[in-house]
C-alpha positions as CSV (number, residue, x, y, z in Angstrom):
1,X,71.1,-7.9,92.1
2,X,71.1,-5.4,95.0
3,X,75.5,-5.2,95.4
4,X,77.8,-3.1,97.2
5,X,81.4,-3.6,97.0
6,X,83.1,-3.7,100.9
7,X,87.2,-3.6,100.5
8,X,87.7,-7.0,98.2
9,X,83.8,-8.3,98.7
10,X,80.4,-7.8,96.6
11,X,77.6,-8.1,98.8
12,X,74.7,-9.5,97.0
13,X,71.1,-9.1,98.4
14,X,69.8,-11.8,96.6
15,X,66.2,-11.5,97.4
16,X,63.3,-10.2,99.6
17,X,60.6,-12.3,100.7
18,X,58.1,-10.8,102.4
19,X,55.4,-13.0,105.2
20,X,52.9,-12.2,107.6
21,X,53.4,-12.8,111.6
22,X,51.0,-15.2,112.2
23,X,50.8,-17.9,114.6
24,X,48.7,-19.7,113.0
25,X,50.7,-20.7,110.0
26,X,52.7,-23.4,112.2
27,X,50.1,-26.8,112.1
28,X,50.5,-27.5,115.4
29,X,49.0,-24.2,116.5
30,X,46.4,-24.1,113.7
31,X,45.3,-27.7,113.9
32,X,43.8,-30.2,111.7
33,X,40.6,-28.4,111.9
34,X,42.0,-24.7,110.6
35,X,41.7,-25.3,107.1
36,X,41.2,-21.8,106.0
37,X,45.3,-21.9,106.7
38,X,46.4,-24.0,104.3
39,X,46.4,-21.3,101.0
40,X,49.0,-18.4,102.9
41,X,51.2,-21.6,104.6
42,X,51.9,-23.1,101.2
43,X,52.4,-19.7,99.6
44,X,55.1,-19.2,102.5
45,X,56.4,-22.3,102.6
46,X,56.9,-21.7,99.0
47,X,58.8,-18.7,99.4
48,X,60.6,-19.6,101.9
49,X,62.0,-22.5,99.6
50,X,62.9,-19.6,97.1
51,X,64.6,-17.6,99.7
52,X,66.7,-20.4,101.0
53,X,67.9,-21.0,97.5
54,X,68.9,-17.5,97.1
55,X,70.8,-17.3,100.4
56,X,72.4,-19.1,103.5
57,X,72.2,-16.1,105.3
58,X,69.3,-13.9,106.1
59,X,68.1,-10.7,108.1
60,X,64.8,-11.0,109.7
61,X,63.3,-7.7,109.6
62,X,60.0,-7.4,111.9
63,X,58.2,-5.9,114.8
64,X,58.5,-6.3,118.5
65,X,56.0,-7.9,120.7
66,X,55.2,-4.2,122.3
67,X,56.3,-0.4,121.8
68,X,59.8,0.1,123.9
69,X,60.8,-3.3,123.5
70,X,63.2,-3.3,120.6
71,X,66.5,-2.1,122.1
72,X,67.9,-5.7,122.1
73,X,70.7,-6.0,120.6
74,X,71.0,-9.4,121.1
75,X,68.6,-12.4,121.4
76,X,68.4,-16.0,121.6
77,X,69.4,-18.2,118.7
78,X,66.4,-20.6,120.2
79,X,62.5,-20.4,120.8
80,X,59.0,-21.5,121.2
81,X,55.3,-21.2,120.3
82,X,54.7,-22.1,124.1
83,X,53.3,-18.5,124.8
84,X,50.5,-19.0,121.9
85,X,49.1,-22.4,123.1
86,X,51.9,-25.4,122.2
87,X,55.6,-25.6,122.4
88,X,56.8,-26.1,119.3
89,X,60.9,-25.2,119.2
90,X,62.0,-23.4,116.4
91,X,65.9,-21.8,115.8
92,X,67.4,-19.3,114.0
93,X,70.3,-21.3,113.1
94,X,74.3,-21.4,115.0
95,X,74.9,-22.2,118.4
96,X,72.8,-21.8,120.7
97,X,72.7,-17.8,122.5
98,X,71.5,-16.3,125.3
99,X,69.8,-13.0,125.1
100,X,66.4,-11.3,124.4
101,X,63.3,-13.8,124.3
102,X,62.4,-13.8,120.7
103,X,59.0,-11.5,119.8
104,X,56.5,-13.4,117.2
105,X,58.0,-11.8,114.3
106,X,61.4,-13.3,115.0
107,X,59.7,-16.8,116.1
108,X,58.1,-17.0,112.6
109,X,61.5,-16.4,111.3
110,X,62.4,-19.0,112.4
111,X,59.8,-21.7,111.5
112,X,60.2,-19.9,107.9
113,X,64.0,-21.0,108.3
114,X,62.8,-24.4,109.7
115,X,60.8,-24.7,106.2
116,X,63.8,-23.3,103.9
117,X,65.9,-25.7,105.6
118,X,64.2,-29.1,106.2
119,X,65.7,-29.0,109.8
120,X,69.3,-28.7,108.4
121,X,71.9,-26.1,109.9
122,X,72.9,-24.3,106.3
123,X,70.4,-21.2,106.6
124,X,71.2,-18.6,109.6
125,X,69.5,-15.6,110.4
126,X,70.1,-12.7,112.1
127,X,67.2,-11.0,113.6
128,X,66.6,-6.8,113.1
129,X,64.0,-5.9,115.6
130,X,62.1,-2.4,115.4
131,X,59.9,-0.6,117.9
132,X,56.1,-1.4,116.2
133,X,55.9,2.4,117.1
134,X,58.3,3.9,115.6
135,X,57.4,7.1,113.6
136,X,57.7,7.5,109.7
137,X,60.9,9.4,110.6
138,X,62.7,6.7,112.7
139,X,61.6,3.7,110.3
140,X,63.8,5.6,107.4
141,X,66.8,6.1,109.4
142,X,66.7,2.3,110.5
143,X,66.3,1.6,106.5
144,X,69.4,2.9,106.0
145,X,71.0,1.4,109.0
146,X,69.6,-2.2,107.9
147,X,70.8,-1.2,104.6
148,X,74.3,-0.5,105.8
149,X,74.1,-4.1,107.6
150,X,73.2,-6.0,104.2
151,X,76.1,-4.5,102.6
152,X,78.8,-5.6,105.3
153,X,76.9,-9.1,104.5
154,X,73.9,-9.2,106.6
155,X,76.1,-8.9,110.1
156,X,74.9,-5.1,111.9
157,X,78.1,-5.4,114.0
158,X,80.7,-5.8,111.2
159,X,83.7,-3.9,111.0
160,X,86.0,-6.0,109.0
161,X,86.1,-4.8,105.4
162,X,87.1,-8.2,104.0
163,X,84.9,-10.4,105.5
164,X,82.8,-12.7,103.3
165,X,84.0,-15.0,100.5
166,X,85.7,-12.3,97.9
167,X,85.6,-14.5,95.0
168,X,82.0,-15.1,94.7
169,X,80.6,-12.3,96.8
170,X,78.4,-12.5,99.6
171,X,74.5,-13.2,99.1
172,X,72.1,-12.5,101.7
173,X,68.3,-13.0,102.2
174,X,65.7,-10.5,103.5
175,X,62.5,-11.7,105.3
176,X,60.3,-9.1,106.1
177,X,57.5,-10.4,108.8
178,X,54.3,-8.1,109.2
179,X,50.7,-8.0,109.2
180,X,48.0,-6.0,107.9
181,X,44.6,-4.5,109.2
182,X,43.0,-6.4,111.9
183,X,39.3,-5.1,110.7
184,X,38.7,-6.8,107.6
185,X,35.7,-9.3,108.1
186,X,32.8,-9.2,110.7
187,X,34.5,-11.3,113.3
188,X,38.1,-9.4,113.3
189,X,40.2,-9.5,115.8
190,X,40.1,-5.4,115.6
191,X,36.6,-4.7,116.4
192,X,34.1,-6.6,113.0
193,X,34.6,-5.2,109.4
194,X,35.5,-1.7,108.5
195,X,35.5,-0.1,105.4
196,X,38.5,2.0,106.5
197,X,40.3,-0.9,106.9
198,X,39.9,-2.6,103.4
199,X,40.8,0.3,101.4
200,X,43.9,0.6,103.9
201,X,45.1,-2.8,103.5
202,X,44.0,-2.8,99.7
203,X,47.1,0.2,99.8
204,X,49.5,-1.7,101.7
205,X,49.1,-4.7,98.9
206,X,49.3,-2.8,96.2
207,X,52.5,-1.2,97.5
208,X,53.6,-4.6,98.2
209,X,52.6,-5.7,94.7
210,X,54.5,-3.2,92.8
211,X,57.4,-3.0,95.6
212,X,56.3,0.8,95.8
213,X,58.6,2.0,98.4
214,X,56.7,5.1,98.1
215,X,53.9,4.3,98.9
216,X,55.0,2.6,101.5
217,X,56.9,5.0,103.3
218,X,54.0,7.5,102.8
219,X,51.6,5.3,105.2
220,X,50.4,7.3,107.9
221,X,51.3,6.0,111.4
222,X,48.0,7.6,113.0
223,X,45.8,5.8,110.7
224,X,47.4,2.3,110.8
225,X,47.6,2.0,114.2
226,X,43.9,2.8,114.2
227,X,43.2,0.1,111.8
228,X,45.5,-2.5,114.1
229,X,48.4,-2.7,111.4
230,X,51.2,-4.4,113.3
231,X,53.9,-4.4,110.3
232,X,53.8,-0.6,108.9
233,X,57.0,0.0,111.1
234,X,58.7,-3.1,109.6
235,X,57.4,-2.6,105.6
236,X,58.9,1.1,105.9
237,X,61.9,0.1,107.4
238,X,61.8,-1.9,104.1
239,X,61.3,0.5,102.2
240,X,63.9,2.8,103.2
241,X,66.3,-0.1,102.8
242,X,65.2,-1.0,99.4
243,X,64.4,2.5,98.2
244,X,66.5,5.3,100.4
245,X,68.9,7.7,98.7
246,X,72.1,6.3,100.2
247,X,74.3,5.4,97.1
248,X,77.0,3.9,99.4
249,X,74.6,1.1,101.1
250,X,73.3,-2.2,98.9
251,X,70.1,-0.8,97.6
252,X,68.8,-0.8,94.5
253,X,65.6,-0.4,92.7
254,X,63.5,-3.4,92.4
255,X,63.4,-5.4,89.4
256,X,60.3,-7.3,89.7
257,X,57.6,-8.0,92.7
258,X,55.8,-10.8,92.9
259,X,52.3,-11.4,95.3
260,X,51.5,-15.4,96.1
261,X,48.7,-14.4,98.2
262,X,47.2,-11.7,99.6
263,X,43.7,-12.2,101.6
264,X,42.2,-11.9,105.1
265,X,41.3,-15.1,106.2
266,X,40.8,-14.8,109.8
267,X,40.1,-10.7,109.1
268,X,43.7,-10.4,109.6
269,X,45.3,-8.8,106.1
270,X,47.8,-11.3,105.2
271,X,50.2,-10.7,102.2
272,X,53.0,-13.0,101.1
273,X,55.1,-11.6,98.2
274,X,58.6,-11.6,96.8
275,X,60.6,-8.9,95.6
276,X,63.4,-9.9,93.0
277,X,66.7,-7.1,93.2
278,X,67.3,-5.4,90.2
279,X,70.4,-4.0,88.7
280,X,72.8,-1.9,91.5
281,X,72.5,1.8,91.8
Protein backbone atom coordinates (compact mmCIF):
# COMPACT_ATOMS: atom_id res chain seq x y z
CA UNK A 1 0.00 0.00 0.00
CA UNK A 2 0.94 3.60 -0.71
CA UNK A 3 1.08 4.81 3.48
CA UNK A 4 2.27 7.84 5.20
CA UNK A 5 2.04 8.13 8.84
CA UNK A 6 0.30 11.92 9.87
CA UNK A 7 0.68 12.39 13.94
CA UNK A 8 -1.42 8.95 15.18
CA UNK A 9 -2.92 8.08 11.46
CA UNK A 10 -1.66 5.82 8.40
CA UNK A 11 -2.96 7.06 5.35
CA UNK A 12 -3.47 4.37 2.93
CA UNK A 13 -3.84 5.01 -0.89
CA UNK A 14 -5.49 2.03 -1.58
CA UNK A 15 -5.66 2.14 -5.31
CA UNK A 16 -5.53 4.05 -8.63
CA UNK A 17 -7.97 3.67 -11.19
CA UNK A 18 -7.37 5.27 -14.16
CA UNK A 19 -10.69 6.36 -17.01
CA UNK A 20 -11.11 8.30 -19.92
CA UNK A 21 -13.30 11.76 -20.02
CA UNK A 22 -15.76 10.72 -22.24
CA UNK A 23 -19.32 11.67 -22.49
CA UNK A 24 -20.29 9.07 -24.13
CA UNK A 25 -19.81 6.46 -21.59
CA UNK A 26 -23.12 7.64 -19.64
CA UNK A 27 -26.24 5.61 -21.80
CA UNK A 28 -28.31 8.30 -21.89
CA UNK A 29 -25.85 10.40 -23.95
CA UNK A 30 -24.59 7.40 -25.99
CA UNK A 31 -27.93 5.87 -26.77
CA UNK A 32 -29.26 2.60 -27.54
CA UNK A 33 -27.84 2.94 -30.91
CA UNK A 34 -23.86 3.55 -29.75
CA UNK A 35 -22.91 0.13 -29.42
CA UNK A 36 -19.32 0.52 -30.04
CA UNK A 37 -19.63 1.92 -26.16
CA UNK A 38 -20.44 -0.88 -24.51
CA UNK A 39 -16.58 -2.70 -24.24
CA UNK A 40 -14.73 0.72 -22.33
CA UNK A 41 -18.25 1.41 -20.04
CA UNK A 42 -18.12 -2.15 -18.68
CA UNK A 43 -14.34 -2.06 -18.28
CA UNK A 44 -15.07 1.28 -16.21
CA UNK A 45 -17.91 0.36 -14.62
CA UNK A 46 -15.81 -2.49 -13.53
CA UNK A 47 -13.26 -0.52 -12.06
CA UNK A 48 -15.07 1.62 -10.67
CA UNK A 49 -16.64 -1.35 -8.52
CA UNK A 50 -12.94 -2.18 -7.56
CA UNK A 51 -12.20 1.38 -6.58
CA UNK A 52 -15.26 1.71 -4.46
CA UNK A 53 -14.20 -1.41 -2.59
CA UNK A 54 -10.92 -0.09 -1.96
CA UNK A 55 -12.10 3.33 -0.60
CA UNK A 56 -14.97 5.60 0.63
CA UNK A 57 -13.07 8.39 -0.18
CA UNK A 58 -11.57 9.47 -3.44
CA UNK A 59 -9.55 12.36 -5.23
CA UNK A 60 -10.63 13.03 -8.77
CA UNK A 61 -7.64 14.02 -10.59
CA UNK A 62 -8.43 15.47 -14.23
CA UNK A 63 -8.33 18.39 -16.66
CA UNK A 64 -10.35 21.54 -16.86
CA UNK A 65 -12.76 22.33 -19.49
CA UNK A 66 -10.11 25.09 -21.02
CA UNK A 67 -6.47 26.47 -20.24
CA UNK A 68 -6.89 29.27 -17.26
CA UNK A 69 -9.74 27.70 -15.75
CA UNK A 70 -8.40 25.57 -12.95
CA UNK A 71 -7.88 28.03 -10.09
CA UNK A 72 -11.11 26.79 -8.37
CA UNK A 73 -10.62 25.90 -5.28
CA UNK A 74 -13.95 25.03 -4.72
CA UNK A 75 -16.79 23.59 -6.80
CA UNK A 76 -20.11 22.18 -6.65
CA UNK A 77 -20.87 18.82 -4.95
CA UNK A 78 -23.72 18.64 -7.87
CA UNK A 79 -23.91 18.50 -11.82
CA UNK A 80 -25.21 17.66 -15.20
CA UNK A 81 -24.58 16.27 -18.73
CA UNK A 82 -27.09 19.15 -19.85
CA UNK A 83 -24.11 20.96 -21.73
CA UNK A 84 -23.45 17.59 -23.94
CA UNK A 85 -27.06 17.00 -25.12
CA UNK A 86 -29.34 15.49 -21.95
CA UNK A 87 -29.45 16.38 -18.35
CA UNK A 88 -28.60 13.64 -16.53
CA UNK A 89 -27.61 14.68 -12.59
CA UNK A 90 -24.76 13.22 -11.31
CA UNK A 91 -22.95 14.08 -7.51
CA UNK A 92 -19.88 13.86 -5.97
CA UNK A 93 -21.16 12.80 -2.78
CA UNK A 94 -21.96 15.23 0.76
CA UNK A 95 -24.19 17.99 0.95
CA UNK A 96 -24.84 19.81 -1.55
CA UNK A 97 -22.00 23.04 -2.35
CA UNK A 98 -21.92 25.94 -4.20
CA UNK A 99 -18.94 26.81 -6.17
CA UNK A 100 -17.19 26.25 -9.57
CA UNK A 101 -19.42 24.46 -12.32
CA UNK A 102 -17.90 21.15 -12.64
CA UNK A 103 -15.58 20.60 -16.11
CA UNK A 104 -16.21 17.05 -17.86
CA UNK A 105 -13.42 15.40 -16.13
CA UNK A 106 -14.99 16.08 -12.67
CA UNK A 107 -18.75 15.25 -14.14
CA UNK A 108 -17.43 11.76 -15.19
CA UNK A 109 -16.27 11.50 -11.67
CA UNK A 110 -19.03 11.59 -10.66
CA UNK A 111 -21.16 9.09 -12.83
CA UNK A 112 -17.94 6.80 -12.01
CA UNK A 113 -19.02 7.38 -8.24
CA UNK A 114 -22.69 6.97 -9.25
CA UNK A 115 -21.56 3.40 -10.66
CA UNK A 116 -19.19 2.54 -7.47
CA UNK A 117 -22.04 3.38 -5.36
CA UNK A 118 -25.35 2.21 -6.76
CA UNK A 119 -26.85 5.77 -5.90
CA UNK A 120 -25.90 5.31 -2.23
CA UNK A 121 -24.06 8.24 -0.14
CA UNK A 122 -20.94 6.03 1.24
CA UNK A 123 -18.29 7.04 -1.59
CA UNK A 124 -17.19 10.99 -1.64
CA UNK A 125 -14.89 12.58 -3.75
CA UNK A 126 -12.98 15.46 -3.75
CA UNK A 127 -12.17 16.95 -7.07
CA UNK A 128 -8.19 18.11 -7.97
CA UNK A 129 -8.52 20.22 -11.02
CA UNK A 130 -5.40 21.09 -13.31
CA UNK A 131 -4.86 23.67 -16.07
CA UNK A 132 -4.95 21.14 -19.36
CA UNK A 133 -1.91 23.43 -20.18
CA UNK A 134 0.15 23.17 -17.68
CA UNK A 135 3.88 22.65 -18.58
CA UNK A 136 5.95 19.34 -17.73
CA UNK A 137 7.33 21.64 -14.93
CA UNK A 138 4.05 22.70 -13.23
CA UNK A 139 2.32 19.11 -13.59
CA UNK A 140 5.33 17.73 -11.09
CA UNK A 141 5.04 20.31 -8.54
CA UNK A 142 1.12 19.64 -8.50
CA UNK A 143 2.17 15.74 -8.07
CA UNK A 144 3.67 16.42 -5.09
CA UNK A 145 1.08 18.85 -3.91
CA UNK A 146 -1.72 16.09 -4.71
CA UNK A 147 0.62 13.78 -3.03
CA UNK A 148 0.79 15.81 0.06
CA UNK A 149 -3.23 15.82 -0.07
CA UNK A 150 -3.50 11.90 -0.10
CA UNK A 151 -1.36 11.66 2.86
CA UNK A 152 -3.42 14.18 5.09
CA UNK A 153 -6.33 11.60 3.75
CA UNK A 154 -7.34 12.83 0.53
CA UNK A 155 -8.53 16.45 2.07
CA UNK A 156 -5.95 19.39 0.17
CA UNK A 157 -7.06 21.81 3.00
CA UNK A 158 -6.17 19.67 5.98
CA UNK A 159 -4.28 20.81 8.79
CA UNK A 160 -5.26 18.67 11.57
CA UNK A 161 -2.63 15.97 12.13
CA UNK A 162 -5.00 13.57 13.75
CA UNK A 163 -7.72 13.49 11.61
CA UNK A 164 -8.89 10.21 10.17
CA UNK A 165 -9.69 6.91 12.06
CA UNK A 166 -6.14 6.08 13.90
CA UNK A 167 -6.85 2.56 14.52
CA UNK A 168 -7.37 1.38 11.09
CA UNK A 169 -5.82 4.15 9.06
CA UNK A 170 -7.17 6.08 6.45
CA UNK A 171 -7.71 4.64 2.77
CA UNK A 172 -8.25 6.73 -0.13
CA UNK A 173 -9.04 6.18 -3.88
CA UNK A 174 -7.46 7.91 -6.86
CA UNK A 175 -9.31 8.35 -10.14
CA UNK A 176 -7.39 9.71 -12.75
CA UNK A 177 -9.83 11.05 -15.82
CA UNK A 178 -8.04 11.68 -19.22
CA UNK A 179 -8.03 11.06 -22.76
CA UNK A 180 -5.75 10.20 -25.45
CA UNK A 181 -5.06 11.29 -29.12
CA UNK A 182 -7.93 12.56 -31.00
CA UNK A 183 -6.33 11.37 -34.51
CA UNK A 184 -6.62 7.79 -34.44
CA UNK A 185 -9.08 6.57 -37.23
CA UNK A 186 -10.26 8.33 -40.44
CA UNK A 187 -13.21 10.13 -39.04
CA UNK A 188 -11.43 11.58 -35.71
CA UNK A 189 -12.51 14.18 -34.07
CA UNK A 190 -8.72 15.73 -34.50
CA UNK A 191 -8.55 16.06 -38.19
CA UNK A 192 -8.86 11.72 -39.84
CA UNK A 193 -5.95 9.22 -38.94
CA UNK A 194 -2.43 10.03 -38.25
CA UNK A 195 0.31 7.95 -37.93
CA UNK A 196 1.90 10.43 -35.35
CA UNK A 197 -0.92 9.93 -33.37
CA UNK A 198 -0.95 6.05 -33.00
CA UNK A 199 2.52 5.68 -32.11
CA UNK A 200 1.82 8.65 -29.50
CA UNK A 201 -1.01 7.12 -27.93
CA UNK A 202 0.58 3.52 -28.32
CA UNK A 203 3.30 5.43 -25.60
CA UNK A 204 0.87 6.81 -23.44
CA UNK A 205 -0.62 3.04 -23.03
CA UNK A 206 2.27 1.45 -22.56
CA UNK A 207 3.22 3.92 -19.80
CA UNK A 208 -0.12 3.31 -18.52
CA UNK A 209 0.33 -0.43 -18.73
CA UNK A 210 3.47 -0.70 -16.88
CA UNK A 211 2.53 2.35 -14.55
CA UNK A 212 5.81 3.94 -16.04
CA UNK A 213 5.87 7.18 -14.37
CA UNK A 214 8.68 7.90 -16.51
CA UNK A 215 7.61 7.74 -19.31
CA UNK A 216 4.96 9.51 -18.46
CA UNK A 217 6.38 12.53 -17.14
CA UNK A 218 8.80 12.47 -20.21
CA UNK A 219 5.69 13.26 -22.69
CA UNK A 220 6.34 16.29 -24.52
CA UNK A 221 3.62 18.97 -24.14
CA UNK A 222 4.32 20.37 -27.75
CA UNK A 223 3.59 17.19 -29.37
CA UNK A 224 0.45 16.15 -27.42
CA UNK A 225 -1.30 19.07 -27.77
CA UNK A 226 -0.69 18.68 -31.48
CA UNK A 227 -2.03 15.24 -31.49
CA UNK A 228 -5.34 16.64 -29.28
CA UNK A 229 -4.27 14.73 -25.94
CA UNK A 230 -6.48 16.26 -23.41
CA UNK A 231 -5.20 14.20 -20.26
CA UNK A 232 -1.15 14.51 -20.56
CA UNK A 233 -1.45 17.30 -17.86
CA UNK A 234 -3.63 15.04 -15.59
CA UNK A 235 -1.47 11.43 -16.21
CA UNK A 236 1.76 13.58 -15.19
CA UNK A 237 0.31 15.03 -12.36
CA UNK A 238 -0.05 11.25 -11.70
CA UNK A 239 2.96 10.53 -12.14
CA UNK A 240 4.66 12.91 -10.01
CA UNK A 241 2.32 11.75 -7.27
CA UNK A 242 2.89 8.20 -7.69
CA UNK A 243 6.59 8.38 -8.67
CA UNK A 244 8.15 11.92 -7.29
CA UNK A 245 11.15 11.89 -4.95
CA UNK A 246 9.36 13.26 -1.85
CA UNK A 247 9.94 10.57 0.86
CA UNK A 248 7.64 12.57 3.31
CA UNK A 249 4.33 12.38 1.03
CA UNK A 250 2.28 8.79 0.48
CA UNK A 251 3.93 7.64 -2.60
CA UNK A 252 5.34 4.59 -3.38
CA UNK A 253 6.38 2.58 -6.28
CA UNK A 254 3.72 0.57 -7.98
CA UNK A 255 3.21 -2.95 -7.32
CA UNK A 256 1.28 -4.08 -10.20
CA UNK A 257 -0.68 -2.18 -13.29
CA UNK A 258 -3.38 -3.59 -14.83
CA UNK A 259 -5.09 -2.38 -18.55
CA UNK A 260 -8.96 -3.52 -19.04
CA UNK A 261 -9.10 -1.79 -22.24
CA UNK A 262 -7.34 0.33 -24.28
CA UNK A 263 -8.67 1.20 -27.90
CA UNK A 264 -10.01 4.06 -30.05
CA UNK A 265 -13.40 3.55 -30.74
CA UNK A 266 -14.66 6.80 -31.84
CA UNK A 267 -10.75 7.76 -32.85
CA UNK A 268 -10.48 8.99 -29.50
CA UNK A 269 -7.60 6.92 -27.49
CA UNK A 270 -9.37 5.52 -24.61
CA UNK A 271 -7.46 3.56 -21.82
CA UNK A 272 -9.03 2.22 -18.67
CA UNK A 273 -6.42 0.64 -16.25
CA UNK A 274 -5.72 0.14 -12.60
CA UNK A 275 -2.72 0.57 -10.77
CA UNK A 276 -2.38 -1.61 -7.50
CA UNK A 277 0.14 0.39 -4.56
CA UNK A 278 2.91 -1.43 -3.61
CA UNK A 279 4.97 -1.58 -0.51
CA UNK A 280 5.66 2.25 1.12
CA UNK A 281 8.92 4.06 0.41
Amino acid sequence: MFRARTGSVETVLALVAIVPSAPLLVPELAGPAATDTEPVRAAVRAVAKRLGSAADRWIALGAADRAGSAGATDYRSCGDFGGYGVPHPVRLGGPPTEGAPLPLSMLIAGWVRGEADGGGERITVTPWVVDPEWSPDQCAAAGLELARALSDGGDPDSDDPDSGDPDSGDRVGLLVVADGCTALSPGAPGGGERPSAIALQRRIDDALARADTGALAALDADACAAEGVGGRAAWQVLAAACGGPAADVAVSDVAAAEVLYRDAPFGVGYTVAVWSPGAPR
